[in-house]
N, C-alpha and C positions, 0 to 999 in steps of 0.2 A: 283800076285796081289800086288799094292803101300799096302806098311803097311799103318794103318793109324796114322795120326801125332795129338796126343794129341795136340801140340799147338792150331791147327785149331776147333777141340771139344770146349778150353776154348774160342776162342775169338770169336767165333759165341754163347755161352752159355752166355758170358758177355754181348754181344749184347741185346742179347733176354731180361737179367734182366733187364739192363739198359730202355727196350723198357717197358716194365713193371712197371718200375719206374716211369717214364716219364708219361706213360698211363695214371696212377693212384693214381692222386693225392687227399686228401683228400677235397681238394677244388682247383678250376680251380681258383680263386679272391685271394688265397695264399699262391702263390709258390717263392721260392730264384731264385733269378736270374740266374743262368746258367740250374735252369731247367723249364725253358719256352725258348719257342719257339720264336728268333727275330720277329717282327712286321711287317718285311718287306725284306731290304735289311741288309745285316749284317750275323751274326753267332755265334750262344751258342752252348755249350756240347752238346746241347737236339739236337740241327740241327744234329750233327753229326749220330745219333742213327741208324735213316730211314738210310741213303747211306751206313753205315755202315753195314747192315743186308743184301742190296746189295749186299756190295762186298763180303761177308761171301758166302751167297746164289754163289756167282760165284764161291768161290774156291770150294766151294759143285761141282758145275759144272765141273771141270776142274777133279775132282776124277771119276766121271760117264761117262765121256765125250770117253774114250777109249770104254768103251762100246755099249755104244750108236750108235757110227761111226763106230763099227763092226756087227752091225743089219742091214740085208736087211732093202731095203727103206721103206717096205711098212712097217716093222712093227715098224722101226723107226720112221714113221708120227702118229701112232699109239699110239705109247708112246708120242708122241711131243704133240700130242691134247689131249690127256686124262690125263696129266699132267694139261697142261694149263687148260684148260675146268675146270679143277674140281677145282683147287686153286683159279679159275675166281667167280666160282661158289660162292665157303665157302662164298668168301672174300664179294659177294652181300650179302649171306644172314647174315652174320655176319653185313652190315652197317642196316639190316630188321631187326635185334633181339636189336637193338640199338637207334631204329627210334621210335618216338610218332606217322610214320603215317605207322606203321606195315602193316595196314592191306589197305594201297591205293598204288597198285603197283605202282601207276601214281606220285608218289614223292618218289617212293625208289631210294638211292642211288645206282649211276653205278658206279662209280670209286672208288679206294682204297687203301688200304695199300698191302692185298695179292693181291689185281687185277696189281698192277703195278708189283709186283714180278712174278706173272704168265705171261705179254705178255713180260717183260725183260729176260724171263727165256726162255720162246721161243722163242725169236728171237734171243738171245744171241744163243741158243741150233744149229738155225740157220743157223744164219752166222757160225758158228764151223766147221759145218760138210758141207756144201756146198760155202761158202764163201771162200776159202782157208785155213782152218787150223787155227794152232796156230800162224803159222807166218806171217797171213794176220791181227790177231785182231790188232794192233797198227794201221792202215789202215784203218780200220772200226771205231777207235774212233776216229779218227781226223776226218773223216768225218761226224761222227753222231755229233759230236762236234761243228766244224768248219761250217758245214749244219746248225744245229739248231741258232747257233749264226748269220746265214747268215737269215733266217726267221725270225725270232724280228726284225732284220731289216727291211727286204722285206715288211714285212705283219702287222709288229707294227704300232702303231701310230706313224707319224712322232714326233722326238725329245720325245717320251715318251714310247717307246716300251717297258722298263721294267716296268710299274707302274700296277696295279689290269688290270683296264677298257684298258689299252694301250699295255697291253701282246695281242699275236695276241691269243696264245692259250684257251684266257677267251671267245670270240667269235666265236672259232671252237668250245668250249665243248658246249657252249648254242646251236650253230645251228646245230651237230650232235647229241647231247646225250640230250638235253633240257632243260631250266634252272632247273626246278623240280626235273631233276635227277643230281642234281651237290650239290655240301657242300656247306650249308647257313652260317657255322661260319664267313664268314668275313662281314656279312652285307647284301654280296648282291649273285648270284647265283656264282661262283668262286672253281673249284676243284684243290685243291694243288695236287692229283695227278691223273690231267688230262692227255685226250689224246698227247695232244702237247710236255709238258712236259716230256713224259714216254721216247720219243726219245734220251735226254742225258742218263736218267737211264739206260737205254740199252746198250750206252759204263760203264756207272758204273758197270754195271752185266760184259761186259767185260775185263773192267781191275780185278775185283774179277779173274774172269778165267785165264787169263793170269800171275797173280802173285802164282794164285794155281798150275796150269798149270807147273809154272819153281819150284816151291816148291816141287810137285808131284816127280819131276823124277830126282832131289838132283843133287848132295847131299847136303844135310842139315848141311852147315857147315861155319866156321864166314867169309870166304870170300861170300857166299851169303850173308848173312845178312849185310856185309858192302855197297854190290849192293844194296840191296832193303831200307837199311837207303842212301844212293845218290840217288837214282832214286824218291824216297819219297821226297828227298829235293828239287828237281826239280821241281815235278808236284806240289809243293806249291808254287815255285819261279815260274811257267808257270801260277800260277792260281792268284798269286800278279799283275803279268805283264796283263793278260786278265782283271782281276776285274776293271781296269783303264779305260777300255771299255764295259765289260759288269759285272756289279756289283755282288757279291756274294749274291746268291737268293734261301732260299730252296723250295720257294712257288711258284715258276715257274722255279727252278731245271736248273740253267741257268750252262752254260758250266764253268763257273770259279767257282763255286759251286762245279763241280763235282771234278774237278782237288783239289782243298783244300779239301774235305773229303777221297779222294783216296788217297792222298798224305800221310793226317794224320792216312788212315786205316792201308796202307803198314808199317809206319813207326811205327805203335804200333806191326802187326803183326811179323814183323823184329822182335821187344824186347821180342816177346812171344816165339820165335823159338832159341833167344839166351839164354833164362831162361831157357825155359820146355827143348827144343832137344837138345841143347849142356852143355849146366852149369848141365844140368837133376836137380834141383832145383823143389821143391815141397811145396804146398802152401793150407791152406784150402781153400782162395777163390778160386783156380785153380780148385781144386775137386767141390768145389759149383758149381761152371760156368759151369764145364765138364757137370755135373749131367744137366742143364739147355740145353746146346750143343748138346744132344745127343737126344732129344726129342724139338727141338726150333719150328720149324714151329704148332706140336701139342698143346704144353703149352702157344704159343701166342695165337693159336685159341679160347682155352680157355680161357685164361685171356680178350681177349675181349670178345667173347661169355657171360661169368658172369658178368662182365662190363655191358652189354646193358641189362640184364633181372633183375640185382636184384641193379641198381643203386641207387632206393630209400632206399634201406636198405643201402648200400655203405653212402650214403648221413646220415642217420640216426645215422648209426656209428661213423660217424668224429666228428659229433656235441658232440652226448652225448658220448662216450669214449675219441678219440685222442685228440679235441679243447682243452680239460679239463687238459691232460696233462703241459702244456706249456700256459704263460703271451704270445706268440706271436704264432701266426693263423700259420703260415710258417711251424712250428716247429711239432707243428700236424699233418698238413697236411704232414710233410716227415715223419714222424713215418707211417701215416696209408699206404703209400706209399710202404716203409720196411715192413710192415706187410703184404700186398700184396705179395710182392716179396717174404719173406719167405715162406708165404702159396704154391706157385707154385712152389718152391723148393723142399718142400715136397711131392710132387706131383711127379715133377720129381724123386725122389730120390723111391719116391714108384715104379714107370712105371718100372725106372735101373733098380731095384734089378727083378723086374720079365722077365729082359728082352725082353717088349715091345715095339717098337719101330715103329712110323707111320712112311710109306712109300708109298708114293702117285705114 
């Protein structure tokens, strides 16, 4: 059995808090600017979170993945749908524990945050085992890539394929899934992570796997890590050259989107595997994150689960505790922010010590 590689525990547990952070802010009208979400085209710290839990999620993949491809078919389809299926599932009823219209299935939301991690986790799971291997993924992303950037074309608005209404995939989600069931935060019916979309996430779940994949089977040592800082530099020098044509977009997850958060996931993940596995360097935040890492899919469940049922109290809190803290709203609000994130730490760190750990 691959040992397993502490680095990978913190930078998937880093993920998760950051995702956390982000989530749960003491107010959405006052946040610092790298943690909100660009408007449109463009990219803050906060863009990076989502692909980043992606590519985490795929180097998870690339650990199970000898397994997996050693299961008869059938009971490998078995795990492939009961996987997806159920993280498909959470992720609806978690956007139904979040919704003012709980109780009218005819306006819950269908797409989401774990919904896009389950059909990216399946199809990545996929292509793996049926598509050729590990030395076909490079293959499958240029295509899921170079495809999707070929469809904004095809099927956009002429001369405005990237905008809300001119993305082709704002009129597939309406005429398959319905406006009712798509995210009203932008004004109008518009799901950041919709169907159309989820197609590049998919080489995102890919390249996760494929950098876990060469991580997996070492050795873990600075001539890799000088590869994966070059190859990082690339896929952000590919994703500068693509953005010239198709614009850096997390709200419709467009191909040069993907290539600059991959780029910048590798290239952090590189400096975690030169800290933790070679320098062996040791850090509290590393131990916080791990603690986060080793229960992430669980601890997000929850932190949005509590998010949607007790937001008025959430809300009640900022005003009269955090606001009060601090002459400016911002400031609050990232305190009540840090307090979130602590609490789920503790949370974690309760689950470690009993060694509990969800396994879908």
């Amino acid at each position: 059995m691959t040992p397993r590689l502490r680095s990978l525990d913190v930078f998937r547990g880093a993920t998760v808090a950051l995702m956390i952070l982000v989530n749960n802010p003491g107010s959405w009208s006052h946040l610092f600017t790298p943690l909100a979400h660009a408007s449109w085209h463009g990219c803050t710290p906060t863009d990076l979170v989502f692909p980043f839990f992606l590519f985490a999620v795929g180097n998870a993949l690339a650990l199970v993945m000898p397994s997996l491809a050693a299961m008869p078919s059938a009971q490998f389809w078995r795990k492939l749908a009961t996987r997806t299926v159920l993280i498909f599932a959470i992720g609806v009823l978690l956007n139904v524990s979040a919704s003012t219209h709980w109780n009218d299935p005819a306006q819950w939301r269908v797409m989401g945050v774990l919904q896009r991690i389950a059909l990216a986790w399946g199809a990545a799971a996929l292509i793996v085992r049926f598509g050729g291997g590990a030395r076909a993924v490079a293959w499958w992303c240029a295509a899921l890539l170079i495809g999707y950037w070929a469809a904004c074309l095809a099927f956009g608005a002429p001369g405005d394929a990237y905008s809300l209404e001119g993305f082709f995939g704002t009129a597939l989600d309406r005429a398959l899934l319905g406006p009712d069931h798509l995210y009203q935060g932008e004004g109008v019916a518009f799901d950041p992570e919709g169907l159309a979309s989820t197609l590049p996430a998919i080489a995102q779940m890919l390249i996760g796997f494929a950098i876990g994949d060469r991580v997996r089977r070492g050795p873990v040592d600075h001539a890799l890590v000088s590869r994966l800082f070059m190859f990082a530099l690339g896929l952000c020098a590919l994703s500068y050259a693509a953005s010239l044509a198709m614009p850096i977009n997390k709200k419709i997850w467009t191909s040069s989107y993907v290539l600059l958060s991959s780029g910048i996931a590798i290239a952090v993940l590189a400096a975690l595997l030169a800290t933790i596995e070679i320098a062996r360097r040791d850090a509290a935040w590393m131990r916080a994150a791990e603690v986060f890492g080793r229960n992430a899919l669980l601890i997000y469940m929850i932190s949005q689960l509590v998010a949607g049922f007790f937001a008025g109290v959430f809300g009640w809190l900022f005003v009269q505790v955090f606001a009060p803290l601090s002459g400016d709203l911002r400031v609050g609000s990232l305190l009540f922010a840090l307090a979130c994130v602590t609490a789920y730490w503790a949370l974690g760190l309760w689950l470690a010590r009993r060694g509990l750990v969800l396994k879908i």
